[in-house]
C-alpha positions in Angstrom: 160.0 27.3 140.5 156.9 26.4 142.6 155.5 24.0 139.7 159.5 22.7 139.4 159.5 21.9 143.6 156.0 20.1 142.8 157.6 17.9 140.4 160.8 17.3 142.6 158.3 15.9 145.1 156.3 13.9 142.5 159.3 12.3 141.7 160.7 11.6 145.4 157.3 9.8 146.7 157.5 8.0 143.7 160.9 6.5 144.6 159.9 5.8 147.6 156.8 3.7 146.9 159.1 2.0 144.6 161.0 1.1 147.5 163.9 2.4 146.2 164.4 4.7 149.4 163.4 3.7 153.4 160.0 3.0 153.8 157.3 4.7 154.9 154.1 4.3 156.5 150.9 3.5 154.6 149.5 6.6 152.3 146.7 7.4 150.6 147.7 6.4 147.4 148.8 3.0 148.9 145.0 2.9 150.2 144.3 3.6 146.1 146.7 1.0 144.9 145.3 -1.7 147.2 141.4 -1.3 146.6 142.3 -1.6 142.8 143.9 -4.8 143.3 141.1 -6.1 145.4 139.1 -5.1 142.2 141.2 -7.4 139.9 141.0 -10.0 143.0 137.2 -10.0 143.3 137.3 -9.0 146.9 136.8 -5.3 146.6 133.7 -5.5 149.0 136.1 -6.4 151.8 137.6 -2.9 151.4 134.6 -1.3 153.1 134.7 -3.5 156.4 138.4 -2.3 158.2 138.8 -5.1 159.7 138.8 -7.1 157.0 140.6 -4.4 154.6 143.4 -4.4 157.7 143.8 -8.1 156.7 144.6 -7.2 153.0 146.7 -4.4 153.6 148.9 -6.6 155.9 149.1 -9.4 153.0 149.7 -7.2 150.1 152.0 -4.3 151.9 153.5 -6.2 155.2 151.8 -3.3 157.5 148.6 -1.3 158.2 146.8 1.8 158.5 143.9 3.2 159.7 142.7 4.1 156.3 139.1 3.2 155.9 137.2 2.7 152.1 134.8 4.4 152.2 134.6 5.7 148.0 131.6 5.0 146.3 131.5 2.4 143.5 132.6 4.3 140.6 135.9 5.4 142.5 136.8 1.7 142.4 136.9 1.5 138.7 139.5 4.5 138.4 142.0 2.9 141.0 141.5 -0.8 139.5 142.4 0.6 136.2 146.0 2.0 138.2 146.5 -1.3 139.8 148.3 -3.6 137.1 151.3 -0.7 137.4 153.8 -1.1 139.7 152.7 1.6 142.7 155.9 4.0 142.0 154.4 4.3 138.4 151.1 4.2 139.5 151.5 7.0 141.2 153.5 9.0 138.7 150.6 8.3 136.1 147.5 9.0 138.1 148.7 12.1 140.6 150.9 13.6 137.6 148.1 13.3 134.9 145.3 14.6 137.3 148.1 17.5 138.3 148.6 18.4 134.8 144.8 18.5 134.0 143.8 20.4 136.5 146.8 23.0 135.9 145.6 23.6 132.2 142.2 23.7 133.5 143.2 26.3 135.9 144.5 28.5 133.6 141.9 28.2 131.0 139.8 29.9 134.3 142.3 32.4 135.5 144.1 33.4 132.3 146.2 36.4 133.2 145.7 35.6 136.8 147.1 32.0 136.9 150.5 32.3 138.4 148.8 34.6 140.7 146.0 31.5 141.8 148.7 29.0 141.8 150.9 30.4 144.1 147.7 31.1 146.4 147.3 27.3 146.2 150.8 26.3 147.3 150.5 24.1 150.4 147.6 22.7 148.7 149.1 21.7 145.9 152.0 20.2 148.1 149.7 18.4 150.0 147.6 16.5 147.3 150.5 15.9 146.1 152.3 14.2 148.8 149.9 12.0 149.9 148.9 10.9 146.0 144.7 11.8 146.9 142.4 12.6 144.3 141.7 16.3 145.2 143.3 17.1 141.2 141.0 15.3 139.7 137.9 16.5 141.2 139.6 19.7 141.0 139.8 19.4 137.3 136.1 18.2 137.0 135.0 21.2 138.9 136.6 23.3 136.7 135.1 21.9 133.4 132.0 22.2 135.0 132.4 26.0 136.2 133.2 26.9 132.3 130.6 24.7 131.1 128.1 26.3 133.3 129.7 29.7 132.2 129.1 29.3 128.7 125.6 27.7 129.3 126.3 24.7 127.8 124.6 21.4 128.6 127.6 19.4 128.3 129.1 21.2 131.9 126.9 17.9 133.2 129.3 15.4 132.1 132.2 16.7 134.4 129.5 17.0 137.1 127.9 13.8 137.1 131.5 12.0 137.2 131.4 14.1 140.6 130.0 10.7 141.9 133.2 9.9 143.0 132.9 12.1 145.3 129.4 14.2 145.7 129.6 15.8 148.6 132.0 18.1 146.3 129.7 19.0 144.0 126.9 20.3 145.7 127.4 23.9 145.6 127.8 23.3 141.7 124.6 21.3 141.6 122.9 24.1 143.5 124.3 26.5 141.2 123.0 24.7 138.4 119.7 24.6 139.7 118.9 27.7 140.9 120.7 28.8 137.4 117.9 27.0 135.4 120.4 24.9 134.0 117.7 22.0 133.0 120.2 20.3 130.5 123.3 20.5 132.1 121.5 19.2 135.2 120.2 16.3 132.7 123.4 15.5 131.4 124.4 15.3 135.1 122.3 12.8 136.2 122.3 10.9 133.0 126.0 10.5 133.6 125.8 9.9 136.9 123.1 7.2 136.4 125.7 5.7 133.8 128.8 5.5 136.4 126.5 4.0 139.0 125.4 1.1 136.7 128.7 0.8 135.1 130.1 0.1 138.3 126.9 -2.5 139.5 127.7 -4.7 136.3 131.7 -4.9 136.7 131.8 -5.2 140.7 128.1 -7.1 141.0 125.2 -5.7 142.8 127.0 -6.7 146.3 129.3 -3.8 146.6 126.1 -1.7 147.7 125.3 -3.2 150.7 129.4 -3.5 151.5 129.7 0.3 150.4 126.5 1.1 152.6 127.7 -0.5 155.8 131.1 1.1 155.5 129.9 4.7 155.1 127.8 3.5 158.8 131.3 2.4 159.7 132.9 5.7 159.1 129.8 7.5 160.6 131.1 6.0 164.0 134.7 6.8 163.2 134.0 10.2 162.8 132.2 10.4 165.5 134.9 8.7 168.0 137.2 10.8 166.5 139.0 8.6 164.7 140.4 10.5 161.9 142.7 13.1 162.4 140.5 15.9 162.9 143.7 18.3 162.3 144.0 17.5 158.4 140.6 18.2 157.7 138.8 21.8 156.9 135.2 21.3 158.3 133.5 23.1 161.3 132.5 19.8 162.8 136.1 18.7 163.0 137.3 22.1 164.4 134.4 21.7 167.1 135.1 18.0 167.7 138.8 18.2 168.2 137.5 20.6 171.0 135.7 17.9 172.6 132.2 19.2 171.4 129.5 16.8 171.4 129.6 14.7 168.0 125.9 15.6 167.3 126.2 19.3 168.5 129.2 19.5 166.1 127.1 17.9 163.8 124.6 20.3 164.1 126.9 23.5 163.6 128.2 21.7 160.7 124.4 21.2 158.6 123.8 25.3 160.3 127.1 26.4 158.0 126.4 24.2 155.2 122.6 25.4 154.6 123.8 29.2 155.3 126.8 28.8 152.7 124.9 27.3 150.0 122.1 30.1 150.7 124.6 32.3 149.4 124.4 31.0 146.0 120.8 31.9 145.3 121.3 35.0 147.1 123.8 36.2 144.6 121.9 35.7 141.8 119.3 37.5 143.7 121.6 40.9 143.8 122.1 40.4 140.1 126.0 39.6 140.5 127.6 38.3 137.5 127.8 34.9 136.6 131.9 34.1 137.1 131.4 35.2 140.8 127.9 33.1 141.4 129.9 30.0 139.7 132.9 30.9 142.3 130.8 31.1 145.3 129.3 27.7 143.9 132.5 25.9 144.0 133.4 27.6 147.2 130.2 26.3 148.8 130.9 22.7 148.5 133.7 22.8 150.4 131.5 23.5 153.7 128.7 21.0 153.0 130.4 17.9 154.6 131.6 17.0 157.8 134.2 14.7 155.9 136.4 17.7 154.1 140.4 17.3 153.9 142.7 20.0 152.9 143.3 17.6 150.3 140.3 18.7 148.9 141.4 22.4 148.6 141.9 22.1 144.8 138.9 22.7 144.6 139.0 26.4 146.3 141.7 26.8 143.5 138.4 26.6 140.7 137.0 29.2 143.2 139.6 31.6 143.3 140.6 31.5 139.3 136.8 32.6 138.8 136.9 34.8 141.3 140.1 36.5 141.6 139.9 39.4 139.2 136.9 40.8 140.9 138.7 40.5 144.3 141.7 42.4 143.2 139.5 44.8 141.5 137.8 45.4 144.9 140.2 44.4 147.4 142.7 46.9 149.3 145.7 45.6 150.0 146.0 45.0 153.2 142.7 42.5 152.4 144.4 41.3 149.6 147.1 40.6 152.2 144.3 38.7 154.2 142.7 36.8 151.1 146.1 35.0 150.5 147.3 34.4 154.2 144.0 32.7 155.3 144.0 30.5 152.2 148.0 29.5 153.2 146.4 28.7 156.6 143.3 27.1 155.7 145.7 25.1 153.2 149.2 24.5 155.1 147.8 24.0 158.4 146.9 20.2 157.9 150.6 19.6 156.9 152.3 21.5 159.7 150.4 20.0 162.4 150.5 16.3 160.8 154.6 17.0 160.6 154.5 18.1 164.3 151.7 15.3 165.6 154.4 12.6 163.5 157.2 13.9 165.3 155.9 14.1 169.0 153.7 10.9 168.8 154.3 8.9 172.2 155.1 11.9 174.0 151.9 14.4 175.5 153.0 17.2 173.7 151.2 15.3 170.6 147.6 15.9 171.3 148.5 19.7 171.3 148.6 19.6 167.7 145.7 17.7 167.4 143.4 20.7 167.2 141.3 21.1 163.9 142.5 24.5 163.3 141.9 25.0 159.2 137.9 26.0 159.5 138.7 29.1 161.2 140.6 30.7 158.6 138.8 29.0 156.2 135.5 30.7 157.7 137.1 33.8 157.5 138.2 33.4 154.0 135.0 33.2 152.9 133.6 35.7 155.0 136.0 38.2 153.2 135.4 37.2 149.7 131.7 37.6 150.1 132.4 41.0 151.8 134.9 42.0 149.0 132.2 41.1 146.0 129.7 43.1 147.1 131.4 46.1 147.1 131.2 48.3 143.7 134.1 47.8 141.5 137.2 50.5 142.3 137.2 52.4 139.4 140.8 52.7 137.7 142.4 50.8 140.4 145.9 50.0 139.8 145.4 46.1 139.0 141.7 46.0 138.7 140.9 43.0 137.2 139.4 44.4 133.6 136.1 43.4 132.2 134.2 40.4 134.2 134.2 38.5 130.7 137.9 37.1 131.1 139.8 34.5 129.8 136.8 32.1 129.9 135.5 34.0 126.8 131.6 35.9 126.7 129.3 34.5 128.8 125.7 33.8 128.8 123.3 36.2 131.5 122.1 34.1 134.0 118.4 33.6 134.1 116.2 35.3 136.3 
């Protein structure tokens, strides 16, 4: 039913970006579908100057939004390649081939546990959905990476040097790999990595660095102004900024969570905890290293939970099994209730009590409880403990001292 409603919604934003129902304001997606046909019209550097990109969208679309490019390179050769099809099929190819990846991913990770994790993930999967963003596909690349690293194969590199679309999602994974000893996938990584940086010099000319440079200083100063709506992201610094904290004092707390958060990767491996949950906590991590996270994103907390979720059951009671779900819908739904409730009070002062960044607190506490939950000793004949660690993954390789 839940994966049905998910389709029913594909299919209704796709209708509507085929202007076959009223229109709407700008989306992500339209932000996708424009960059890839500055690609094919040579002006793709304009797209990281908002100004300029305001100019474009107004030409191409009739209206404007404050959605600023700020994507690396490589990102522009995926949306070029959507931008010959009409947007209502543009959409339907991209979100619903990245959605169907990531599914089959997903349950390659949680096996028995699947319908279990998806139902966890619903207002995530609702949201990436709705506003057509990428959070599948990294999703899915997480994923490949978190069984390849599983199985100790070299190869989990590939999915995580195409991570340069987006790196700051890959971190934990990175750190996982390293601190795992993983030398080839970590080679395989950069190789990759290395590949999709020059692919993207020789098609877009050496140019878009500078352009991509100066808008990542752009966003910089719209971040700190406040200019994105705070309430739709998942990140400590927005929480503290949306409470009128100092930028660079949020900023601070923000690089304090990340470096803690990632510590807990190495300090896993440390206690000699197996290698699904030091994986997990990997993908977990990288959701807390940057400032710019959207719930959006949260796919990638679905990788997290499939790897994780058997030993949480296993450990859990229920009343924290209670709390492992409800702080995810919050963490997760949050972003989509307020953004409903900001949309329908704008012009009126009620709106800026919505405005609140309100997703890291659960979020916090989320992962608080899971790293509480793994370190406890396994219930022994618990109804619905988990079963062996080794799962539907297959036999995995120790991790090395």
């Amino acid at each position: 039913m839940l994966l049905l409603s998910l389709a029913a919604v594909m299919l209704s934003k796709a209708v509507r970006y085929a202007g076959l129902l009223p229109a709407q304001d700008l989306t992500d997606f339209d932000a996708f579908h424009i960059a890839g046909r500055m690609v094919w019209r040579g002006d793709i550097a304009q797209a990281y100057h908002l100004p300029a990109l305001l100019e474009v969208q107004r030409a191409l679309t009739g209206d404007q939004a404050f959605l600023p490019w700020t994507y690396p390179p490589p990102f522009n050769l995926v949306v070029a390649a959507l931008a010959p099809l009409p947007i209502g099929l543009a959409y339907l190819v991209f979100v619903g081939a990245t959605l169907a990846a990531y599914l089959l991913v997903l349950r390659r990770i949680a096996g028995p546990h699947f319908a279990t994790v998806v139902v966890a993930l619903a207002p995530s999967l609702f949201v990436a959905v709705a506003g057509g963003q990428n959070g599948f596909l990294t999703g899915t690349l997480a994923g490949l990476t978190g069984l390849g690293l599983l199985r100790g194969r070299a190869r989990a590199g590939l999915p995580l040097g195409l991570m340069v679309i987006k790196p700051h999602l890959a971190v934990g994974l990175a750190v996982c790999a390293l601190v795992t000893r993983r030398w080839g996938c970590l080679a395989v990584a950069a190789a990759t990595a290395a590949l999709a940086l020059a692919l993207s010099t020789a098609v877009l000319g050496p140019a878009i660095w500078p352009a991509f440079l100066g808008g990542v200083e752009e966003a910089k100063a719209f971040l700190a102004a406040g200019a994105y709506p705070l309430f739709r992201m998942v990140s400590v610094y927005a929480w503290l900024r949306s409470l009128d904290v100092p930028a660079a004092l949020a900023l601070a707390a923000q690089m304090a969570i990340a470096v803690a958060v990632l510590g807990l990767i190495p300090l896993a491996l440390r206690r000699g905890m197996p290698p699904r949950q030091i994986v997990g906590l990997a993908a977990l991590a990288s959701l807390f290293v940057s400032p710019y996270a959207y719930d959006y994103d949260l796919p990638l907390y679905g990788v997290a939970l499939a790897l994780l979720l058997p030993d949480l059951l296993g450990r859990a009671s229920r009343g924290e099994a209670v709390a492992l779900f409800g702080l995810g819908w919050m963490a997760g739904g949050y972003g989509f209730v307020a953004g409903g409730l900001h949309d329908a009070l704008v012009g009126t002062q009620a709106a800026s009590s919505v405005e609140v960044a309100l997703a890291a607190p659960p979020f916090l506490l989320l992962l608080a409880l899971i790293w509480r939950i793994l370190r406890r000793e396994r219930a022994a004949a618990m109804p619905g403990a988990a079963g062996p660690l080794v799962g539907p993954v297959g036999p995995v390789s120790p991790v090395p001292a």
